[in-house]
C-alpha positions in Angstrom: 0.0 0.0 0.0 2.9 2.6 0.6 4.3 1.5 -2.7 1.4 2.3 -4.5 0.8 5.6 -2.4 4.2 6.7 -3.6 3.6 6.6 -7.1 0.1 8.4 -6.7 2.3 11.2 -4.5 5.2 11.7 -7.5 3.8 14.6 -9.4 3.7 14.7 -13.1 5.8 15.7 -15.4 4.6 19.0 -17.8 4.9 19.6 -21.3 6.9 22.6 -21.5 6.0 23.4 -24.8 2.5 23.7 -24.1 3.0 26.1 -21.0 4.6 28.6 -23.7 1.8 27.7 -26.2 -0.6 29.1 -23.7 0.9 32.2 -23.1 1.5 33.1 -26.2 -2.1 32.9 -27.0 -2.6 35.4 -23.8 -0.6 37.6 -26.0 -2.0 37.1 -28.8 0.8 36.1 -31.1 0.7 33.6 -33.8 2.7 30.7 -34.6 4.2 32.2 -37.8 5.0 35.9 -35.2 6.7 34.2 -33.0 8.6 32.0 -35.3 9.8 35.3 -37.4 11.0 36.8 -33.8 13.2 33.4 -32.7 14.1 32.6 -36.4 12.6 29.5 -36.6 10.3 27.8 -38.9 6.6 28.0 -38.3 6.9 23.7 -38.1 9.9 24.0 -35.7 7.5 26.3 -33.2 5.0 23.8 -33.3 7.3 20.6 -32.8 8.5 22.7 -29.9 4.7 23.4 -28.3 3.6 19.9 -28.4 6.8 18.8 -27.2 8.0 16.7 -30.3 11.5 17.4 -28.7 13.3 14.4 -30.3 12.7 16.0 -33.9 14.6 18.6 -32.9 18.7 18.9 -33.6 19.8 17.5 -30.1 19.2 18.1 -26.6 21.3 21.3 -25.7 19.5 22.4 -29.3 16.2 21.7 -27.9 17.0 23.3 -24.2 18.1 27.2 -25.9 14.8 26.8 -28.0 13.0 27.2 -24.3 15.4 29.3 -23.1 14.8 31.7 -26.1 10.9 30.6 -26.2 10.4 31.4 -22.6 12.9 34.8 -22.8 10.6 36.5 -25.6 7.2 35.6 -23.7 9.0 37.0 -20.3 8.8 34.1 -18.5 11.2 32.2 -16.2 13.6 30.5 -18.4 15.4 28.0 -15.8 11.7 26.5 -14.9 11.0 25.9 -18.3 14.4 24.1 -18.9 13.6 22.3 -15.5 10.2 21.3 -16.5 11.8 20.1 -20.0 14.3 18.0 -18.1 11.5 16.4 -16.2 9.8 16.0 -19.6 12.5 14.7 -21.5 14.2 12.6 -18.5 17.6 14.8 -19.2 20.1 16.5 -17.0 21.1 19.6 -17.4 24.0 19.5 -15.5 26.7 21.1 -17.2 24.9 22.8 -20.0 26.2 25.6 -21.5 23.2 26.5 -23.2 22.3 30.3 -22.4 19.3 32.6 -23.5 19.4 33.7 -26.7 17.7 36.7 -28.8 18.0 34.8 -32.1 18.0 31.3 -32.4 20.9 30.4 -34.6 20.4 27.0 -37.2 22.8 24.5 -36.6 25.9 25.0 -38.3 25.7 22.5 -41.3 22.7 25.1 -42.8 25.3 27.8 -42.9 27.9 25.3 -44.9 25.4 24.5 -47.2 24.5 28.4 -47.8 28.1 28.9 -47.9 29.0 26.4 -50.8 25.9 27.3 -52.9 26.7 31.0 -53.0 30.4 29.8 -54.0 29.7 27.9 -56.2 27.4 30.5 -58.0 30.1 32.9 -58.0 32.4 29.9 -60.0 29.6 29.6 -62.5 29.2 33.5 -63.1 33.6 33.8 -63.2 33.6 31.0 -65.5 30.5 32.8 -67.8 32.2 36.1 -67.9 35.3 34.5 -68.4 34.2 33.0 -71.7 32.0 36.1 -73.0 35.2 37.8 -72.7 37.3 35.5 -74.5 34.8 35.1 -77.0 35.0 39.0 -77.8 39.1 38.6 -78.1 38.9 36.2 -80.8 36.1 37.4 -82.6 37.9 38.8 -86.0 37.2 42.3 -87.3 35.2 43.1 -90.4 37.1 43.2 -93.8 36.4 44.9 -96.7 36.4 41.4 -98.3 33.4 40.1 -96.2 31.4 43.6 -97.3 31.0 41.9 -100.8 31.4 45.4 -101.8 33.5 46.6 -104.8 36.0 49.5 -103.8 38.7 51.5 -105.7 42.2 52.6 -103.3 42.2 56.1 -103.8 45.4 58.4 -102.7 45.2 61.1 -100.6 45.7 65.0 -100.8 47.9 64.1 -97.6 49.9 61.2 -99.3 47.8 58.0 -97.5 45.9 55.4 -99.1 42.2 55.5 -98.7 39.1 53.1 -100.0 35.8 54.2 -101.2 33.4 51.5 -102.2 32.5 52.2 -105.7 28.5 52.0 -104.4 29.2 55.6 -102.6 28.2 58.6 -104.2 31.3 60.2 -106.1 30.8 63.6 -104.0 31.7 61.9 -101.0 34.8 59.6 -102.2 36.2 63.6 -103.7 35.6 65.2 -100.2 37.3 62.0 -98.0 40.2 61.8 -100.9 40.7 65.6 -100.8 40.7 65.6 -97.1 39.3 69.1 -96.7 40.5 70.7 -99.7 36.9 71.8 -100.4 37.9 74.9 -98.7 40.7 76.0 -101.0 40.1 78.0 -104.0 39.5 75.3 -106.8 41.0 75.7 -110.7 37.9 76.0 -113.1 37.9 74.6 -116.4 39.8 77.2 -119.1 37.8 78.8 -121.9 39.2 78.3 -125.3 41.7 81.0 -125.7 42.0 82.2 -122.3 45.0 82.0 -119.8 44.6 80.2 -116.8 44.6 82.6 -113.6 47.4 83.7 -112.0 49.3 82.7 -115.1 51.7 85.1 -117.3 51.7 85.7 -120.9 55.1 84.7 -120.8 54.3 80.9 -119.9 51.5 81.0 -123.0 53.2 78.5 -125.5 54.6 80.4 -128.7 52.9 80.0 -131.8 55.2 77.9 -133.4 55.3 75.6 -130.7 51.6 74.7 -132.3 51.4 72.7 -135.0 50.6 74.1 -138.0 47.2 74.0 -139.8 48.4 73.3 -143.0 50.5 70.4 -142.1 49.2 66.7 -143.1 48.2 64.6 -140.4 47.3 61.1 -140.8 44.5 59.6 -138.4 46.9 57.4 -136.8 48.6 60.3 -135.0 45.6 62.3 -134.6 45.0 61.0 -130.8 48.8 61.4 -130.1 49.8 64.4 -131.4 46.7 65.8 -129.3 48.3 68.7 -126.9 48.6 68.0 -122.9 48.0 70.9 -121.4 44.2 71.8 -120.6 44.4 75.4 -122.5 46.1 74.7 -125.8 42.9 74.5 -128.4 42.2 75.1 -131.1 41.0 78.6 -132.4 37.6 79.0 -131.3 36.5 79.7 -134.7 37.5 76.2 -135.6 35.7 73.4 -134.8 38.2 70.4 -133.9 38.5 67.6 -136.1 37.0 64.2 -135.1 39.5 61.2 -134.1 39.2 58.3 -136.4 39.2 55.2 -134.3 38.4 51.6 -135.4 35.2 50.4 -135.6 33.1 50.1 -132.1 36.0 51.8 -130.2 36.6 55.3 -128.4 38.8 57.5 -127.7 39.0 59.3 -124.5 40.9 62.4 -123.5 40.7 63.9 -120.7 42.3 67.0 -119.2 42.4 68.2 -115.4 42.0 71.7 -113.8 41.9 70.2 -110.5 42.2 67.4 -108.4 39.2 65.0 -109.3 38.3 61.3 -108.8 38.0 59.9 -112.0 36.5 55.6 -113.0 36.3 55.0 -116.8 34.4 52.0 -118.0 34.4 50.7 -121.3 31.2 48.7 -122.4 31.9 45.4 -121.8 32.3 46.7 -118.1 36.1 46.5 -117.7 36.8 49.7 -115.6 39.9 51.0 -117.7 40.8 53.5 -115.1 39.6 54.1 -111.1 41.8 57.0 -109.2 42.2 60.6 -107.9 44.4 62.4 -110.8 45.8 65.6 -110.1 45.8 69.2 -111.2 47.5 69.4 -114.3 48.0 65.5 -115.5 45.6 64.0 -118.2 44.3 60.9 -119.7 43.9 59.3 -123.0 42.1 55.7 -123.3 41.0 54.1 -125.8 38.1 51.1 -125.3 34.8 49.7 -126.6 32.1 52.1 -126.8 29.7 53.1 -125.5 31.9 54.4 -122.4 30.6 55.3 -119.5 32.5 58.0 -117.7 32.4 59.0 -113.5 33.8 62.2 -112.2 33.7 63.4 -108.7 34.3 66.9 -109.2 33.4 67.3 -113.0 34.4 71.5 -112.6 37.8 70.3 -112.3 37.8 68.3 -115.8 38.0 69.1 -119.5 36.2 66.1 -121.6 36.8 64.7 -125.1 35.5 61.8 -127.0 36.6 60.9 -130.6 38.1 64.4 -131.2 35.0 66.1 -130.4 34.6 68.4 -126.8 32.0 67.8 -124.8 30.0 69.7 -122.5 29.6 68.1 -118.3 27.3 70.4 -117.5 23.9 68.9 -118.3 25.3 65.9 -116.8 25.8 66.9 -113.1 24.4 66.3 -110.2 25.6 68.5 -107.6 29.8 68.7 -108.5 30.1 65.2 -109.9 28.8 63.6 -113.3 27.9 60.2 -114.7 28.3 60.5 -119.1 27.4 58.4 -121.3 30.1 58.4 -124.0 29.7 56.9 -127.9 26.0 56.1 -128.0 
């Protein structure tokens, strides 16, 4: 009988969890509050309230849950942990679990943060890493991979520049002539007049002309034509036409001033593409008709088979496109 009285007389043991479920309901928390304010998950608060304590990390886990539990509902904490102990059949003894604000996750949740975030760094290095090398080896654009025709012209400065031959021949004169534009430019000389700025002394003398009377065969007639720009014949005059073969031209053309210049015979061989000078000249023969490009047609003196002929109507701002031999 004092056996059995004894075991009626032990008290029992309490749920600690369930005192601090009660009081936070007197304070009308919730479960997801309170877990936000210890750092725990909502399911982690409840294991802890109805005392599910061997879910939990461990032991000295489980006891700084109450501590911290009991701590943010102001309660005592070392009767909770005694009442867990009781619960649990634990000692404390020894414990060096304290109160805490915060509950901190055990350790291996901070490893597994820890290598994810490095290893997403190594994935964005090695990414960045490629885009870059990717951009090193990628090759500029050549003129060859345009598929574009060009022409090397030489510049007013002495350099080597290309025009595609698709450009508008106003712009390939102002790049070649590199600001030139602003200079005074030579105009084309009128029959009989002297070029400006020039003496009478530097005209060519009269004999130096062939004369009229002399025979010349048609052979020579293209040859014997004179170089320079202002040498003509008397206005009164009209020049004699060049006798060429059969389907071909002849082309003569003197400068005044710098001009880009592309001759193309009519099978579409360009005979000539380039920037000539002030004072040079060209003479080409090829099948007709021949088409004829100038960039700055002002600065050029045309004629075809003997005959002059007039730029003007053909111009389009200070370059011209002529059809030659039609």
């Amino acid at each position: 009988m004092n056996a059995a009285h004894s075991e009626v007389a032990q008290p029992m043991s309490t749920n600690p969890g369930e005192t601090l479920r009660q009081a936070r309901e007197i304070k009308g928390w919730s479960v997801a509050e309170v877990a936000a304010q210890l750092n725990l998950t909502p399911q982690r608060l409840a294991q802890i309230e109805a005392g599910a304590f061997d879910k939990l990390p461990g032991t000295t886990f489980a006891r700084g849950y109450i501590r911290a539990y009991a701590k943010l509902l102001e309660m005592d904490q070392n009767r909770l942990v005694m009442e867990f102990d009781q619960f649990t059949g634990t000692d404390a003894t020894g414990s060096s679990v304290h109160a805490l604000g915060r509950i901190e996750e055990p350790v291996r949740y901070s490893q597994s943060i820890l290598r994810l975030v490095s290893f997403l760094l190594l994935l964005a290095l090695i990414g960045g890493g490629f885009v870059w090398w990717q951009d090193q080896g990628r090759p500029g654009a050549s003129l060859a991979d345009l598929g574009l025709e060009h022409v090397e012209v030489e510049g007013a400065d002495g350099t080597t520049q290309v025009h595609s031959l698709a450009e508008p021949e106003d712009q390939a004169v102002v790049d070649a002539q590199g600001g030139e534009q602003g200079s005074p430019l030579l105009l084309p000389v009128e029959p009989g007049e002297a070029p400006e700025g020039s003496s009478v002394a530097e005209q060519p003398a009269a004999s130096d002309v062939a004369p009229e009377s002399a025979p010349e065969t048609p052979a020579t007639a293209v040859a014997n034509e004179p170089a320079v720009a202002n040498i003509t014949a008397p206005a009164t005059e009209p020049a004699a036409p060049v006798a060429v073969p059969a389907g071909q031209g002849a082309l003569n053309v003197q400068f005044t001033a710098d001009c880009w210049t592309q001759v193309t015979d009519a099978d579409g061989k360009v005979l000539l593409s380039a920037l000539k000078r002030s004072g040079e000249s060209i003479e080409l023969t090829g099948k007709a008709p021949m088409e004829l490009r100038l960039g700055f047609a002002r600065g050029a003196q045309v004629t075809y088979n003997g005959q002059s002929v007039d730029v003007a109507p053909h111009m389009t701002g200070e370059t011209a496109r002529l059809k030659l031999g039609l």
